[in-house]
N, C-alpha and C positions, 0 to 999 in steps of 0.2 A: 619557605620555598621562594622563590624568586619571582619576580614580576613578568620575566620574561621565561613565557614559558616555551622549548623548541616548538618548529612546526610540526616535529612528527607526533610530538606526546599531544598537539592540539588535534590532529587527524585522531589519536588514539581516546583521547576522551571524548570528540564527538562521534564517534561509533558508538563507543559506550554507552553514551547518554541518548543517541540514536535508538538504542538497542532497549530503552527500557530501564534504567538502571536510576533508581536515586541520586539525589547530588551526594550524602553519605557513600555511598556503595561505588559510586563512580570512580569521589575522592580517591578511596581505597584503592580500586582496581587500577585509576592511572598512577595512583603513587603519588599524590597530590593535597596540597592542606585541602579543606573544604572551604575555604575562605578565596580558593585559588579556581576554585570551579566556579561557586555564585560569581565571582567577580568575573570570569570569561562568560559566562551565561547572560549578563549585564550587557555585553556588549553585541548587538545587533547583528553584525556580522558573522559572529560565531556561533547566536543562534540561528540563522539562516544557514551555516552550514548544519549544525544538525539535524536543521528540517529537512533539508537535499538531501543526506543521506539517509534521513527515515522514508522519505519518500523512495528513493530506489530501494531501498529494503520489499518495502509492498511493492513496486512496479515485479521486482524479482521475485517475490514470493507469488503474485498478481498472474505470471507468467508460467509457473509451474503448476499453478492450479488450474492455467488453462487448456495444460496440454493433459493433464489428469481427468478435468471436465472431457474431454473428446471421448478417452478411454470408458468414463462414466456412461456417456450417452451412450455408446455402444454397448454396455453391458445393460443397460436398459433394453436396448432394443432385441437383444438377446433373449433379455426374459418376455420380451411382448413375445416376442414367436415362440415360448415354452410350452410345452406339452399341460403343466398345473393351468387351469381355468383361474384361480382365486390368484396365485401370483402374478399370471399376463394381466389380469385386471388391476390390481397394482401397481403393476408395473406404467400399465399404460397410461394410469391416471398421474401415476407422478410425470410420466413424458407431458401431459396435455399440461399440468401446472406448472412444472418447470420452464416449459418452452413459452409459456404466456407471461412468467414472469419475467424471463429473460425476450423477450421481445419488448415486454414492455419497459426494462432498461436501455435497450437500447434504442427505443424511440426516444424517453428522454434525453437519455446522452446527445441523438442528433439534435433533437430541437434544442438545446443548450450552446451547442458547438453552433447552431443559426443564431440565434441570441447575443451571444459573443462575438459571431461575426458581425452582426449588424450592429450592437452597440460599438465596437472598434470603428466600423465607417464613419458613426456618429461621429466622433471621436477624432476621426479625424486620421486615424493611425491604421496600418496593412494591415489585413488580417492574418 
């Protein structure tokens, strides 16, 4: 196969390999030697786009689960006001542990995102 590979079969193998896929399985699926994939994977750029597009992968999957999490909580809170005694207590125990672990992720998200600010000022560079 050629050295020079189009840009769109490089967008189509880094989905691919975004997506989970062996360098074997990948080859295969963009129709590529395996020799033609280590070799673009070698170069720095093209794994950086792989990693951009793995990352909006989970931003979009990240985002669907969030608006499922709302629906969830609501169905929680549905069962705390159920008529079953043993299920509202359940139910309300998973609210009190969920909402403390989720609070306590996003306290450290914030103090990270302070962290980051203030090493950047170090730094020298806007936050």
């Amino acid at each position: 196969m050629s050295q020079n590979v189009p840009e769109e079969k490089n967008l189509d193998l880094a989905l691919i390999l975004a997506s989970g896929a062996t360098i074997t399985s990948a080859a295969e699926r963009a129709q590529m030697c395996r020799k033609t994939v280590q070799r673009k994977l070698a170069d720095p750029e093209f794994r950086k786009l792989v990693s951009d597009l793995r990352r909006q992968m989970f931003t979009d999957a990240l985002g669907r689960m969030a608006e499922h999490a709302t629906r969830a909580a609501d169905a929680l809170g549905a069962l705390v006001d159920g008529d079953d005694s043993a299920l509202r207590l359940r139910a309300a125990r998973a609210v009190l542990s969920l909402g403390l672990r989720l609070n306590d992720a996003v306290d450290v998200n914030e103090r990270m995102d302070e962290l980051e600010r203030q090493f950047a000022l170090q730094q020298g560079a806007q936050p």
